[in-house]
Backbone bond lengths (Angstrom), bond angles and torsions (degrees), N, CA, C in turn:
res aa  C-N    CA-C-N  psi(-1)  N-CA   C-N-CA  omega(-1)  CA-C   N-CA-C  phi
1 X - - - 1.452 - - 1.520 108.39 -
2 X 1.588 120.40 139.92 1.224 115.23 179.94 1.193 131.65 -98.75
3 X 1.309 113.48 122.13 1.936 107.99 -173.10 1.631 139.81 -21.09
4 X 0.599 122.89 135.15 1.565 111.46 179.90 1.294 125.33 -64.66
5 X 1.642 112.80 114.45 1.345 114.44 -179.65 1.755 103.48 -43.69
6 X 1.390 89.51 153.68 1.371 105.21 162.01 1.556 128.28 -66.60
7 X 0.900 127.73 165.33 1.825 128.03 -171.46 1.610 79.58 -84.23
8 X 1.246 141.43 -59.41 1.431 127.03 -145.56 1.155 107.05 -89.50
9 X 1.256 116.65 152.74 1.684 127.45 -161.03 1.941 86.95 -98.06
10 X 1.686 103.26 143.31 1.287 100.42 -177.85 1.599 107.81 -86.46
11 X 1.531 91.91 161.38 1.674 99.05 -168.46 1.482 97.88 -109.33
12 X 1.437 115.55 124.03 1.035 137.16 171.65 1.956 95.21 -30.22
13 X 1.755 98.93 144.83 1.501 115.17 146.35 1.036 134.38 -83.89
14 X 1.461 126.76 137.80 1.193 124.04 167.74 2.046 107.94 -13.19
15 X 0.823 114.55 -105.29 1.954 117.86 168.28 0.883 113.43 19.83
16 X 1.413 104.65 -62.12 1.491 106.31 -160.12 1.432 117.51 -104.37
17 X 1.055 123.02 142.18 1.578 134.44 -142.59 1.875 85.50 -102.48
18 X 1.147 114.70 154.21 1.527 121.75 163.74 1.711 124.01 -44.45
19 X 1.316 96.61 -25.55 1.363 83.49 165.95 1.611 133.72 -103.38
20 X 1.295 95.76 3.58 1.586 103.99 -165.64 1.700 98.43 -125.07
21 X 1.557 118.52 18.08 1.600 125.90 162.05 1.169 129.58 -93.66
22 X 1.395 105.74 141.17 1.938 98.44 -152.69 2.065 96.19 -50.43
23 X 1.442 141.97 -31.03 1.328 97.38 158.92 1.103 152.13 -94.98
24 X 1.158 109.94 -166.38 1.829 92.76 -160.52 2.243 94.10 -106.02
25 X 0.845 123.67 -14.02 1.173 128.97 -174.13 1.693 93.75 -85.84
26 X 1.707 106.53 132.62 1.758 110.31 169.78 1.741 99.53 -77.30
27 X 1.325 119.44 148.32 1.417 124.51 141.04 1.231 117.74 -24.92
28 X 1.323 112.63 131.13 1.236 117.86 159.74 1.853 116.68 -125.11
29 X 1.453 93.20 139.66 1.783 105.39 167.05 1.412 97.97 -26.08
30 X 1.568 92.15 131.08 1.756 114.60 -174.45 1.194 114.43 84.42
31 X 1.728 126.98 -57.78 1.179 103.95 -164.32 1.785 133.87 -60.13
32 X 1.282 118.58 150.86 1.330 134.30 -146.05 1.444 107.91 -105.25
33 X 1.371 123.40 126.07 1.614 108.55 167.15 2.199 101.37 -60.06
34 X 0.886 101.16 147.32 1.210 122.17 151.87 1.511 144.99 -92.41
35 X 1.473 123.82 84.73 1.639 103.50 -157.22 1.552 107.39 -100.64
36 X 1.320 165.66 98.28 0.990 134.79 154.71 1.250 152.90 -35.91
37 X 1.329 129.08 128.81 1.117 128.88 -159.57 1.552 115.14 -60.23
38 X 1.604 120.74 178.13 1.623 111.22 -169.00 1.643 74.32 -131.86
39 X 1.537 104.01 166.13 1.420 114.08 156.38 1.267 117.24 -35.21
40 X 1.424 101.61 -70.54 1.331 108.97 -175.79 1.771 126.63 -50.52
41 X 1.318 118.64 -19.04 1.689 129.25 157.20 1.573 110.08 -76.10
42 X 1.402 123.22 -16.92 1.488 114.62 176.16 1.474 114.43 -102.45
43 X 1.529 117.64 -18.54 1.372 126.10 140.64 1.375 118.59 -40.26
44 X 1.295 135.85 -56.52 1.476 145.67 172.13 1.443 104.00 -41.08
45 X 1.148 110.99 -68.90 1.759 136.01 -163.39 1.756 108.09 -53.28
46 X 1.645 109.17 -34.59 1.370 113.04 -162.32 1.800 90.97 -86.48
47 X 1.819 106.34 159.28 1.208 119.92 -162.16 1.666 115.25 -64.53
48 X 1.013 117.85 122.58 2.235 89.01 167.26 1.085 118.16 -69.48
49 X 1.486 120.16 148.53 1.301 117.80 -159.78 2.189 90.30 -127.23
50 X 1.393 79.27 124.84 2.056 81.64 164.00 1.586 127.25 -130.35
51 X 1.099 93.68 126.49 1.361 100.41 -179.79 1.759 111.99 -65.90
52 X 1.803 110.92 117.25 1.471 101.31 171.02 1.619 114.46 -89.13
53 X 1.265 122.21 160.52 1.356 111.00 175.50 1.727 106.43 -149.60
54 X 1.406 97.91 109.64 1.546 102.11 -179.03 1.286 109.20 -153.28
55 X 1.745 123.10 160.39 1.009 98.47 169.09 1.627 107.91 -146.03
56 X 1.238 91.06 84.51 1.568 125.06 150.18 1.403 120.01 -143.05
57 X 1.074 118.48 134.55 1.572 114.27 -135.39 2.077 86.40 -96.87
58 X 1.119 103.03 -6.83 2.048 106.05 -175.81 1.517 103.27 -78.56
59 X 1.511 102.82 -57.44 1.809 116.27 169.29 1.635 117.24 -57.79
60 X 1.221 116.64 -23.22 1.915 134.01 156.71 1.458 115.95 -44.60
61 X 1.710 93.61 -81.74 1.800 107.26 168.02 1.939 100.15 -56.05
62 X 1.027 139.09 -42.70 1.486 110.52 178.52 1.427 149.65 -77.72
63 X 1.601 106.90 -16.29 0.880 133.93 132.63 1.513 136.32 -50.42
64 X 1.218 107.88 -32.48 1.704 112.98 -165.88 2.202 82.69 -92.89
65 X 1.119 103.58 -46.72 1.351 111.40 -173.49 1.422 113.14 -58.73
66 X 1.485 129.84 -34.11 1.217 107.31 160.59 1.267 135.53 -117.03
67 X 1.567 112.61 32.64 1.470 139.52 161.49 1.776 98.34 -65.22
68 X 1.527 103.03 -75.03 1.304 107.81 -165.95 1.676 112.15 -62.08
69 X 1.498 118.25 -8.47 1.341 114.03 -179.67 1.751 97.55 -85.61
70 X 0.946 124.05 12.44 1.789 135.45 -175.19 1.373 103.55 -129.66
71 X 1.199 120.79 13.77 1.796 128.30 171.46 1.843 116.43 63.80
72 X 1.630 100.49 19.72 1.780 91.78 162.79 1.118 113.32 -83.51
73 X 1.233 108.69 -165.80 1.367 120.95 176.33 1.652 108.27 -127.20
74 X 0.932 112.08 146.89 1.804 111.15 -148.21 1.694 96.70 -114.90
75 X 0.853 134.53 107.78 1.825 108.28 144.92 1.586 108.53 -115.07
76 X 1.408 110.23 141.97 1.345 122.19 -176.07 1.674 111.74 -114.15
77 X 1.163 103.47 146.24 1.655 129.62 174.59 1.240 117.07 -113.37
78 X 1.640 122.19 154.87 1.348 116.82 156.48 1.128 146.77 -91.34
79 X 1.542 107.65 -6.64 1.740 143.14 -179.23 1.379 111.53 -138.26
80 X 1.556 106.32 157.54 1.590 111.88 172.39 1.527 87.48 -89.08
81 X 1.004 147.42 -56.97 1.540 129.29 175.62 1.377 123.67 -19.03
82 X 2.163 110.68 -47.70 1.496 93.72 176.18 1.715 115.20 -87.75
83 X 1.728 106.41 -20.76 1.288 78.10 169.86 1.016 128.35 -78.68
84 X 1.808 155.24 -14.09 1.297 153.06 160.58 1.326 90.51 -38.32
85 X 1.479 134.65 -72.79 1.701 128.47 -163.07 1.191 113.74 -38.77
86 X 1.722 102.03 -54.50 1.769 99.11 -172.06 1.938 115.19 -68.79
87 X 1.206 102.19 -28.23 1.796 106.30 171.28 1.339 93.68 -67.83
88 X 1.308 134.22 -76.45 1.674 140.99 -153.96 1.977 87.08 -42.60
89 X 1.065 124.35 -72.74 1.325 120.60 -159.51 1.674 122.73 -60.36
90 X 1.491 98.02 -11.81 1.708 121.42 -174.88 1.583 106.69 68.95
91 X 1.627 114.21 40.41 1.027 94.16 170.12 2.182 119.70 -110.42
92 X 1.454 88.05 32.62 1.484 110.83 172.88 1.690 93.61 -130.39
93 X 0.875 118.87 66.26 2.128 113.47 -165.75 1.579 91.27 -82.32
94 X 1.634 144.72 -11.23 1.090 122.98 -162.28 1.707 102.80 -122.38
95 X 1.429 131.05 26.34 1.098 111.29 -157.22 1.562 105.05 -89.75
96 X 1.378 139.85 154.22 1.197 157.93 170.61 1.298 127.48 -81.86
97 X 1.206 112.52 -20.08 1.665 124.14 169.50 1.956 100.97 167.98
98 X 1.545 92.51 160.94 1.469 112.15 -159.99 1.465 90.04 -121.65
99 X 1.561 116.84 122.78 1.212 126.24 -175.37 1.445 112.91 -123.83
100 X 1.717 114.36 79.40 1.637 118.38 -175.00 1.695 124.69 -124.55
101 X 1.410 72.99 156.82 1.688 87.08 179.89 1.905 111.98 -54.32
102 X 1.436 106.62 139.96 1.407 108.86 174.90 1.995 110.85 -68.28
103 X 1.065 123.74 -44.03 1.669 133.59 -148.86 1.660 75.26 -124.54
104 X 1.501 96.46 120.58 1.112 110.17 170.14 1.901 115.57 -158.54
105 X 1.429 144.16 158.35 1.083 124.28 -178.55 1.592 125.07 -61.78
106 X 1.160 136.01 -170.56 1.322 117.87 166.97 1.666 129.88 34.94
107 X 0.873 118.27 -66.99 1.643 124.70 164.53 1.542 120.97 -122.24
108 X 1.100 111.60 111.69 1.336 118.06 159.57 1.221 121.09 -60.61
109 X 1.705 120.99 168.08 1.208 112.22 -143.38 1.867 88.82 -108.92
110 X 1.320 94.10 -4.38 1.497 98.43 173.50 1.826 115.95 -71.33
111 X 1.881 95.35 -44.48 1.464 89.15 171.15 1.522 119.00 -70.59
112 X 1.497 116.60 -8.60 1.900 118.41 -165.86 1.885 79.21 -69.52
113 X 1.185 116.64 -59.73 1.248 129.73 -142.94 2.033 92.48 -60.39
114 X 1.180 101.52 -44.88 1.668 104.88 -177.54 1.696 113.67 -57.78
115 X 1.427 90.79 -55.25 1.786 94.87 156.82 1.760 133.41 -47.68
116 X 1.194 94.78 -39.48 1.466 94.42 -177.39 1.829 108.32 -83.41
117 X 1.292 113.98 -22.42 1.513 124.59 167.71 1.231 117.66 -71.29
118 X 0.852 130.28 -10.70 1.664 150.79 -150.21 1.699 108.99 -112.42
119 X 1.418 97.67 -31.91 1.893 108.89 -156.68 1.446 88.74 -99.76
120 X 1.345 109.97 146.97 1.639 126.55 -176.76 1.729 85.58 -79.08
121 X 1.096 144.61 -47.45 1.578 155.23 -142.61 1.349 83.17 -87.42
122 X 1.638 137.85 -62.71 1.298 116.67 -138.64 1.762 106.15 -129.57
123 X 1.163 103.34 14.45 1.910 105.40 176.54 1.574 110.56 -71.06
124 X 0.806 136.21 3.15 1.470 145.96 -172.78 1.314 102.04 -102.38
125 X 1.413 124.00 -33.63 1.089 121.39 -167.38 1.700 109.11 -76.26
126 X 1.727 118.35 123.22 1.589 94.93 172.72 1.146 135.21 -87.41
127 X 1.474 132.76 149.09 1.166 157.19 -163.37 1.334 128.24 -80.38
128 X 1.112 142.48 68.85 1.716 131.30 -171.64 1.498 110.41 -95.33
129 X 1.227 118.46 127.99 1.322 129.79 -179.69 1.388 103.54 -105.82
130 X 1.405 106.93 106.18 2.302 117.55 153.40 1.731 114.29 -73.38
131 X 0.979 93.75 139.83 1.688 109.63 165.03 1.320 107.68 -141.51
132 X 1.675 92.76 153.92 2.006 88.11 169.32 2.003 89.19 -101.14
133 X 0.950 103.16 -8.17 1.481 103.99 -178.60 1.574 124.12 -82.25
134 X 1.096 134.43 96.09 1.190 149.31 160.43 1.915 125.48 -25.76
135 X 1.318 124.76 22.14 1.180 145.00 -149.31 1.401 99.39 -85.04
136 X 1.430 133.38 91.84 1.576 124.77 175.07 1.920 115.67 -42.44
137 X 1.174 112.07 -55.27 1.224 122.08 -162.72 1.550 116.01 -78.12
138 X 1.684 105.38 -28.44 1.738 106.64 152.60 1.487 128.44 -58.61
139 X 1.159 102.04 -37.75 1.193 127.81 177.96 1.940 115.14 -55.44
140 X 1.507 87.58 -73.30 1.899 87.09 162.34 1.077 126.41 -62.84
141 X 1.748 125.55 -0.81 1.463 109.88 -160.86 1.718 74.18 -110.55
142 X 1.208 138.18 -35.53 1.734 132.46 174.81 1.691 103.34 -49.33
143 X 1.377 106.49 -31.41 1.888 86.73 -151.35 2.049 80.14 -94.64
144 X 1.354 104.24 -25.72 1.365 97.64 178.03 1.427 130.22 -51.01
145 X 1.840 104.02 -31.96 1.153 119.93 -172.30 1.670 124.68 -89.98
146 X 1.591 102.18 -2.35 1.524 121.16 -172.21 1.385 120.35 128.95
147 X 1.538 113.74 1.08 1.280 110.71 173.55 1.240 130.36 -34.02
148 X 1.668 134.07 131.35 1.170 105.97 150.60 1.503 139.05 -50.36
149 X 1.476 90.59 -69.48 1.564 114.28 155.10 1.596 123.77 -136.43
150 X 1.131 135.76 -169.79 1.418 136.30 160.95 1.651 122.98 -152.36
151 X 1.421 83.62 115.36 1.686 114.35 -148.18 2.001 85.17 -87.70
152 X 1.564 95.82 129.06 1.575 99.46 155.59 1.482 116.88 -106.62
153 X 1.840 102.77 136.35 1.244 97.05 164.82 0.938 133.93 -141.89
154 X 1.581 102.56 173.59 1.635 99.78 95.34 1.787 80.25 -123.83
155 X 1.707 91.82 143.25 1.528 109.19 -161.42 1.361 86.36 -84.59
156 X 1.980 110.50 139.92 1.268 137.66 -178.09 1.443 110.39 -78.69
157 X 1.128 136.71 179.93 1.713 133.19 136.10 1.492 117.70 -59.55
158 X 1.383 110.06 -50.11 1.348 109.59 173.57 1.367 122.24 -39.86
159 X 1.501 113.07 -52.26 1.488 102.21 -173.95 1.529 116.77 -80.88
160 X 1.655 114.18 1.92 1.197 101.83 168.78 1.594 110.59 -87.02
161 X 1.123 121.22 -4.75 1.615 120.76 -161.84 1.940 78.45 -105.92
162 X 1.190 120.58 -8.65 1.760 112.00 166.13 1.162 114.91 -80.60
163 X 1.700 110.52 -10.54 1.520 115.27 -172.50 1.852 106.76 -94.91
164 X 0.731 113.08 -19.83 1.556 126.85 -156.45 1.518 94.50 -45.13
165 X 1.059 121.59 -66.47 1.388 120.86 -132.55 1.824 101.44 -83.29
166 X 1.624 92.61 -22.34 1.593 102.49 157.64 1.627 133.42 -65.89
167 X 1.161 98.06 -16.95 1.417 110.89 169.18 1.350 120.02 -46.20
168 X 1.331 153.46 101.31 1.329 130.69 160.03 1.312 125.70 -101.66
């Protein structure tokens, strides 16, 4: 049995002259190739989504505030404890990168980051570590450990538009 033509009528090659292309109708002024999109172009199109994780709820709203002014999509936490839960359970299954505070209660964002390197499910995911603290040797032991990067702040726009292309 033979496959199903496609909906789109094929567009002549360069080669082949209008009359000798599988159609029988010439082009006409205006008409448009038509391409359909692939998964993979509606993958592109859909929002990135980052998880913030801090817990001061001012550095939360500023972060989350100039993510979404750069067209992600933000969800915020107050601990690396709850965000590991909400990743561990897959109930964040689409996030694109994890954007957290280093000094935090209960879990630091150094251990979120070891955890998430650690997990067959979530090591792919990248890692950015904030500080307001200026610490050389925290610093190398984050990017040592899988960091993406480690942003001091109070985080700019700029360095989120430095993050972009890391986004996946």
């Amino acid at each position: 049995m033979a496959a199903a033509a496609p909906c789109l009528a094929p567009v002549p090659s360069p080669s082949q002259s209008p009359a000798t292309s599988p159609t029988a109708a010439s082009p006409k002024a205006g008409d448009r190739k038509v391409v359909p999109l692939t998964a993979a172009d509606e993958v592109e199109l859909e929002e990135k989504h980052v998880l913030a994780v801090d817990d001061s709820s001012v550095d939360r709203a500023v972060i989350a505030k100039i993510l979404r002014s750069s067209k992600y999509r933000v969800t915020t936490v107050d601990s690396a404890t709850r965000a590991l839960e909400l990743l561990a359970l897959g109930l964040l299954p689409d996030v694109n990168m994890i954007i957290t505070d280093y000094w935090m209660p209960g879990m630091t964002g150094y251990e979120l980051l070891k955890h998430v390197k650690e997990s067959s499910k979530l090591k792919e995911i990248p890692v950015v570590i904030m500080s307001s603290e200026n610490v050389p040797n925290r610093i190398s032991r984050c990017l040592e450990e899988g960091a993406e990067d480690f942003l001091l702040k109070p985080v700019r726009p700029s360095d989120v538009s430095r993050l972009c292309s890391r986004i996946r």
